[in-house]
N, CA, C and O of each residue as an XYZ file, in Angstrom:
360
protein
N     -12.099    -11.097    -16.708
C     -12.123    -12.535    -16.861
C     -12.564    -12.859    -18.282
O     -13.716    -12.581    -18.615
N     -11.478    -13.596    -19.391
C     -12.240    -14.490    -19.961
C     -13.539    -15.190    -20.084
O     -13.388    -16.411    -20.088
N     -14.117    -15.005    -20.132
C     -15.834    -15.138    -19.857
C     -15.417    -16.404    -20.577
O     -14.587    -16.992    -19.884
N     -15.694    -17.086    -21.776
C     -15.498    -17.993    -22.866
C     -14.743    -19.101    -22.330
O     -15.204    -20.213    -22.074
N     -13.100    -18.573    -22.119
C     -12.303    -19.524    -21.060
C     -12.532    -20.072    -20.213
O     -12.261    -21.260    -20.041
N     -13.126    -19.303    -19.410
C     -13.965    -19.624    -18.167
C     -15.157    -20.904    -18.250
O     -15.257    -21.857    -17.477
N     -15.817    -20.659    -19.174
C     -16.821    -21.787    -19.483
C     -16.357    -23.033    -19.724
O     -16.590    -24.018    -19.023
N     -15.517    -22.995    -20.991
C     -14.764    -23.417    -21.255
C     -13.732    -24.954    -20.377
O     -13.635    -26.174    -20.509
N     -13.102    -23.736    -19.413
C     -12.494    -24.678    -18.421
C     -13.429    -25.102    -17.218
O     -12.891    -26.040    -16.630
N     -14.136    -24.896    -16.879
C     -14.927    -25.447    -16.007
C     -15.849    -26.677    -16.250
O     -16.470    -27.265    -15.364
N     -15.852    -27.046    -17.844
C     -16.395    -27.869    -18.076
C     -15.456    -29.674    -18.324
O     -15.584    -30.872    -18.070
N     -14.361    -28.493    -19.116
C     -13.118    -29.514    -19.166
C     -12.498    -30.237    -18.191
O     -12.117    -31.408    -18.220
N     -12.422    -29.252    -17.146
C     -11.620    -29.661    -15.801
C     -12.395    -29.750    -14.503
O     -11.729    -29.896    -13.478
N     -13.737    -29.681    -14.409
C     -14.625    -30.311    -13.221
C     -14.413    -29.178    -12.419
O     -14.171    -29.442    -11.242
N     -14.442    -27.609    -12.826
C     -13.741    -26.522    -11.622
C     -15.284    -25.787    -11.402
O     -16.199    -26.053    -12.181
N     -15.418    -25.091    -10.565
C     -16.315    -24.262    -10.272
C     -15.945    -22.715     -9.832
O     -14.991    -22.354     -9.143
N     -16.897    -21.973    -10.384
C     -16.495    -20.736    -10.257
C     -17.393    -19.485    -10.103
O     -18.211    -19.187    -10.973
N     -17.187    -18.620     -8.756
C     -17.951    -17.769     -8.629
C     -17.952    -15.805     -9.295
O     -17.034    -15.111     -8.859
N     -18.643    -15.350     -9.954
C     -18.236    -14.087    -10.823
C     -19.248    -13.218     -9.970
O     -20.409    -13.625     -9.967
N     -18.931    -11.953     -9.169
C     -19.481    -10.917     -8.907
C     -19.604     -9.474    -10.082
O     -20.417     -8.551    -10.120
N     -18.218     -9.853    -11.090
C     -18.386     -8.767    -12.012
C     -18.586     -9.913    -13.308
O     -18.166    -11.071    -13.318
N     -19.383     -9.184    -14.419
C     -18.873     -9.657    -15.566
C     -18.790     -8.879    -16.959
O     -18.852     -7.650    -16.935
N     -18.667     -9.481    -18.039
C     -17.762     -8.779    -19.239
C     -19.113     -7.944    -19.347
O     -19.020     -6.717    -19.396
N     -20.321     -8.530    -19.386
C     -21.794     -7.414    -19.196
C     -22.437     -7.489    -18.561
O     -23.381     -8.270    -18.677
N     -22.242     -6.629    -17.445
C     -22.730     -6.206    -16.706
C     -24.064     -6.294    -16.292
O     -24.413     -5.129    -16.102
N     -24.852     -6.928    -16.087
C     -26.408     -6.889    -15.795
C     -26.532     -5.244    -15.753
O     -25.779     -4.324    -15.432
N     -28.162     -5.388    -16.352
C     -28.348     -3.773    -15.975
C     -29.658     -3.377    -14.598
O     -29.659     -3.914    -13.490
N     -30.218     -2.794    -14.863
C     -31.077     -1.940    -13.667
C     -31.678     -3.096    -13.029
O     -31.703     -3.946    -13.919
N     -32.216     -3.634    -11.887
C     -32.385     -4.435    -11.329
C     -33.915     -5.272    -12.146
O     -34.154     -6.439    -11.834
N     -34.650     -4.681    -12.960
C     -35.966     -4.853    -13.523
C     -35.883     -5.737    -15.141
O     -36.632     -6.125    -16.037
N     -34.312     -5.718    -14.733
C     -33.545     -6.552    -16.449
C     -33.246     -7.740    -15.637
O     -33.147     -8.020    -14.443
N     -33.112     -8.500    -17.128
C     -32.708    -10.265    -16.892
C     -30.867    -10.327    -17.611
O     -30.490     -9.734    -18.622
N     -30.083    -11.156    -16.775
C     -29.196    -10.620    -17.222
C     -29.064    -12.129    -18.693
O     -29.313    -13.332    -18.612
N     -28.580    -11.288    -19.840
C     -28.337    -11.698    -21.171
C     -27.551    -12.805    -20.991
O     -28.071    -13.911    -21.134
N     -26.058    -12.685    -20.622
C     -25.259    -13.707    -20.887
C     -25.949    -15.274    -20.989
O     -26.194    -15.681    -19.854
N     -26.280    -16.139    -21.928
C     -26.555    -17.274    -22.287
C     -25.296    -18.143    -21.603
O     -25.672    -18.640    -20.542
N     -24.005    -18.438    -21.901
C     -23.336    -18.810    -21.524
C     -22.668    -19.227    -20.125
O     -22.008    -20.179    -19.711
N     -23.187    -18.005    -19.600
C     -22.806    -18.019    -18.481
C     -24.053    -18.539    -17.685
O     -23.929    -19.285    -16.714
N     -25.386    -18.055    -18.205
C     -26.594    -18.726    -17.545
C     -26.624    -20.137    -17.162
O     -26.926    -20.603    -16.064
N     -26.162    -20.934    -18.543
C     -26.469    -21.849    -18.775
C     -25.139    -23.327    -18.361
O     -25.150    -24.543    -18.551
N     -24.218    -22.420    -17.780
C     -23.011    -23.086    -16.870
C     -23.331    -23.208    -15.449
O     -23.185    -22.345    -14.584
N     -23.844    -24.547    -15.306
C     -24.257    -25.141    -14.275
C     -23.195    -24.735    -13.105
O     -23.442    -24.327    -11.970
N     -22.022    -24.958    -13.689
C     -20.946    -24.502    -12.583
C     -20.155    -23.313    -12.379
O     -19.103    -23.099    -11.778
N     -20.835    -22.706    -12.946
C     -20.427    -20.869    -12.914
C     -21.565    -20.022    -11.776
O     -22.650    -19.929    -12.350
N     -21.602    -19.610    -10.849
C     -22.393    -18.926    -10.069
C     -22.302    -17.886     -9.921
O     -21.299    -17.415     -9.386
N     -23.505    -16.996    -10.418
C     -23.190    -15.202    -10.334
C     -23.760    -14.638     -9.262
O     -24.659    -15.204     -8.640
N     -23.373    -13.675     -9.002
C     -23.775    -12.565     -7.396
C     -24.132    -11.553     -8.180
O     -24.235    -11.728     -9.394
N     -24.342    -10.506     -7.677
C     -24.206     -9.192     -7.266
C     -22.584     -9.112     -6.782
O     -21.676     -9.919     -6.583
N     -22.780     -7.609     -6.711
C     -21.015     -6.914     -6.274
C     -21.026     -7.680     -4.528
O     -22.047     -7.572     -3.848
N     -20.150     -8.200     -4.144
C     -20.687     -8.467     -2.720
C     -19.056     -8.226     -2.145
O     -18.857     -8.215     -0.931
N     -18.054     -8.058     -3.008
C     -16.720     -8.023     -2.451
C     -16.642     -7.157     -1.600
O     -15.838     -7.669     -0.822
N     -16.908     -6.192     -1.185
C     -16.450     -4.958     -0.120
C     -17.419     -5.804      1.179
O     -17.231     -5.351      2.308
N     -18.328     -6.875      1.071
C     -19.321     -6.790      1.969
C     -18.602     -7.982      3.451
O     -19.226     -8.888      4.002
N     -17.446     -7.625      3.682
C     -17.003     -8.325      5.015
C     -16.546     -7.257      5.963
O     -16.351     -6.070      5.698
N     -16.388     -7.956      7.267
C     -15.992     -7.145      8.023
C     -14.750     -6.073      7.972
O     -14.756     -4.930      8.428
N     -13.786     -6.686      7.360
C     -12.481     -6.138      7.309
C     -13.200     -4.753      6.509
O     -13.151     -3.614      6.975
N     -13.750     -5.063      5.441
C     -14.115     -3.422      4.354
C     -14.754     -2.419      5.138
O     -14.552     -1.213      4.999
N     -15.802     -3.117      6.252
C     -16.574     -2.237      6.662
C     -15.660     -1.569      7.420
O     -15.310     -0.467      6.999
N     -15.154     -2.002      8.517
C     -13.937     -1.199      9.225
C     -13.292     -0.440      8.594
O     -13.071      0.715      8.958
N     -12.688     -1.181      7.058
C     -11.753      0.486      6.772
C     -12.821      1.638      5.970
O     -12.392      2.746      5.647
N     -13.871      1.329      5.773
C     -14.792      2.778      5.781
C     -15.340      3.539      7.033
O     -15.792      4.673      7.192
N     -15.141      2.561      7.789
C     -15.154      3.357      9.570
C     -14.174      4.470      9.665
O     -14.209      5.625     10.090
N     -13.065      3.504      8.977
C     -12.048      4.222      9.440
C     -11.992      5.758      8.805
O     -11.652      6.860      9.237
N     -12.531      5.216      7.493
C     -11.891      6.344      6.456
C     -12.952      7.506      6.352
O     -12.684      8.642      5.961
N     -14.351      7.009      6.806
C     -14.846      8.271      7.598
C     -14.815      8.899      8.664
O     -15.353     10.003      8.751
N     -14.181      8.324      9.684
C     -13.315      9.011     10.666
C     -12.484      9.831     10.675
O     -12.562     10.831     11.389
N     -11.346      9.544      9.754
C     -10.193     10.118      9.311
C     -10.808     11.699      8.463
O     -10.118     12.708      8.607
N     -12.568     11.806      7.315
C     -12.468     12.937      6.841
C     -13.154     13.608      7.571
O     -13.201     14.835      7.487
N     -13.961     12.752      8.620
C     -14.308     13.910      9.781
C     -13.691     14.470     10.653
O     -14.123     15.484     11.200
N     -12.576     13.927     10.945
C     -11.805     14.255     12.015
C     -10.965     15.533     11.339
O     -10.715     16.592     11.915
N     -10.540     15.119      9.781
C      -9.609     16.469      8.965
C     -10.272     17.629      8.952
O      -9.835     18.763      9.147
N     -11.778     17.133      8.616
C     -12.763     18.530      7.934
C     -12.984     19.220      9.645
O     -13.102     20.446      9.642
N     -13.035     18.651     10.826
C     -13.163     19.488     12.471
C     -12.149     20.351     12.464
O     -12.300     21.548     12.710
N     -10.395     19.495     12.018
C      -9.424     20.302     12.626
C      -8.974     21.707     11.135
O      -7.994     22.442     11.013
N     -10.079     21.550     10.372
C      -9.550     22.146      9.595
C      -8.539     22.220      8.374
O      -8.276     23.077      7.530
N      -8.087     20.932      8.659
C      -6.969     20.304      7.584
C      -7.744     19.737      6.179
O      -8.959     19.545      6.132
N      -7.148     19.588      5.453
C      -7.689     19.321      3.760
C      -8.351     17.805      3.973
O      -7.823     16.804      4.459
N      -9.295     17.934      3.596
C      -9.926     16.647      3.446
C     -10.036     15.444      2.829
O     -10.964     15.444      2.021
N      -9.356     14.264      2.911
C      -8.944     13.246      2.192
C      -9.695     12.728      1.160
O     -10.633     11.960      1.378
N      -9.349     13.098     -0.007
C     -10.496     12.397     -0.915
C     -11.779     13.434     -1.983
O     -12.486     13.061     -2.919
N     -11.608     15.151     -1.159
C     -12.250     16.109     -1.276
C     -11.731     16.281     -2.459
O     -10.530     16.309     -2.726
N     -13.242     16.480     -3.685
C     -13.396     17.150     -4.551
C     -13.135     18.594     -5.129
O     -12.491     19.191     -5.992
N     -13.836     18.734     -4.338
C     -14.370     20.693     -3.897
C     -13.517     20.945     -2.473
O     -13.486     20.354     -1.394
N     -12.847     22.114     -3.016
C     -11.618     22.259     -1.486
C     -12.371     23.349     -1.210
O     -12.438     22.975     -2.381
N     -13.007     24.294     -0.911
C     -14.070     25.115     -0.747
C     -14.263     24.495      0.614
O     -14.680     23.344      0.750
N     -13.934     25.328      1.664
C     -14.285     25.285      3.091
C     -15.405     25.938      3.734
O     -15.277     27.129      4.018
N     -16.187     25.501      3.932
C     -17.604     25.758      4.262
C     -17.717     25.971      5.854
O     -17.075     25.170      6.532
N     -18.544     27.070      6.604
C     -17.917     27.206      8.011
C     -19.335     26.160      8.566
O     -20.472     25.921      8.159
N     -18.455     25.746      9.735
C     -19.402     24.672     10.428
C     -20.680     25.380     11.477
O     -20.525     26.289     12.294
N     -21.846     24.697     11.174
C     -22.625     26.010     11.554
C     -23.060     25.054     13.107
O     -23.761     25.573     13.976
């Protein structure tokens, strides 16, 4: 995102707008995040990462740890596996 634009048009055109990522990144939770601009845009509202956090995401990580447990039982290659190194199940 245009960070600048963004300010920019939200002021011009009465819009509001919510940013979970931005151009810098906040850092370790014990930091204040820098951006002035963006602080100081009454109608810009920042999060944290929160996009994966609905139901639909959680399900497909249900799923998709299902799917490498179910590969790594039957023995088949494991979706997503780094290290193909088969380790016996103790």
């Amino acid at each position: 995102v245009d960070e600048a634009a963004l300010v920019r048009l939200t002021a011009e055109h009465g819009l509001r707008a919510g940013l979970d990522v931005f151009e810098n990144e906040p850092g370790a939770a014990g930091e204040t995040f820098e951006d002035e601009a963006i602080r100081s845009c009454a109608s810009i509202y920042g999060s944290h990462h929160t996009g994966a956090r609905t139901a639909q995401a959680a399900e497909s990580v249900d799923e998709a740890v299902l799917r490498v447990v179910q590969a790594f039982m039957e023995g088949s290659p494991v979706p997503g596996a780094v290290n193909s190194v088969r380790q016996p199940v103790i």
